[in-house]
Residue, then its C-alpha position, 0 to 999 in steps of 0.5 A: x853836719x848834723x848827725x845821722x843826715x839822710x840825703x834821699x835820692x830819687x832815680x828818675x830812669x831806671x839805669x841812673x847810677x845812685x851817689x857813692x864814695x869810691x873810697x872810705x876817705x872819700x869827701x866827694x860822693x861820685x855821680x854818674x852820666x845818665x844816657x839812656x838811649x844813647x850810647x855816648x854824648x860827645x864833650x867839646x869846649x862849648x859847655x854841655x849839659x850830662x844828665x844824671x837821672x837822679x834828683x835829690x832831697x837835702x835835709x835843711x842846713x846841708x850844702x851840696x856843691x857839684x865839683x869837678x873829678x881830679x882825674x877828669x881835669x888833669x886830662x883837661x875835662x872840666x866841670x863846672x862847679x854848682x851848689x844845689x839847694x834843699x828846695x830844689x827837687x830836679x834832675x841834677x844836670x852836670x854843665x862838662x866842657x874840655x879845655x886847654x888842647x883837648x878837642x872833645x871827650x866822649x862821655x858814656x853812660x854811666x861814667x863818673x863824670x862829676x862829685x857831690x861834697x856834702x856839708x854843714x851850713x853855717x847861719x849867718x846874717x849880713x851886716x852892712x858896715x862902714x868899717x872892717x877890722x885891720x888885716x896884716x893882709x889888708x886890700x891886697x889881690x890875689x897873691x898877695x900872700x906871695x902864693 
């Protein structure tokens, strides 16, 4: 990442929670449900759309990726995963569903409800190829490696 990165944040509410690590080790900065107005926002396993009430100014060459809480999903809360990009200037929305026998969860404003991970992009470039280098692993699917 390159050094002394800022991110800027905008709230676009008042009450919008800005990004923070619950921790010092923390990889993830937490976001937080943005309901003004209403006093909670019931999840069920259709996908719904959390607002956050903030939007955010990536410098070029960081990556920002919206992940799941463990907490959320070991009780079958899930986020799905999205990657925002440094051109992009909008409301970050966060897409919540639950799984599993979970009927529904209720979301309050001002939960944390997802994390941001920051990091470094590489620049590459694709290369169409005829042939790839020999693997040990080769062609083989998913478990393959006997995980």
């Amino acid at each position: 990442m390159p050094k002394n990165a800022v991110v800027k944040v905008k709230r676009l509410r008042a009450s919008a929670a800005l990004p923070d690590r619950a921790s010092p080790g923390a990889s993830g900065f937490d976001l937080y449900a943005c309901l003004e107005g209403s006093p909670a926002l019931e999840v069920g396993p259709d996908p719904v759309i959390v607002p956050t009430g903030i939007a955010i100014e990536l410098p070029r060459g960081i990556d920002a990726q919206v992940r799941p809480r463990s907490g959320l999903s070991s009780q079958g809360v899930e986020v799905s995963m999205g990657t925002i990009d440094s051109d992009y200037r909008g409301e970050i929305f966060i897409t919540m569903h639950v799984f599993g026998s979970r009927r529904s969860h209720i979301v309050h404003h001002g939960d944390r409800i997802a994390q941001l991970v920051l990091s470094a992009l590489t620049d590459v470039s694709i290369q169409e190829a005829e042939t790839l280098t020999e693997t040990k692993r080769g062609a083989g699917r998913h478990g393959s490696t006997g995980a």
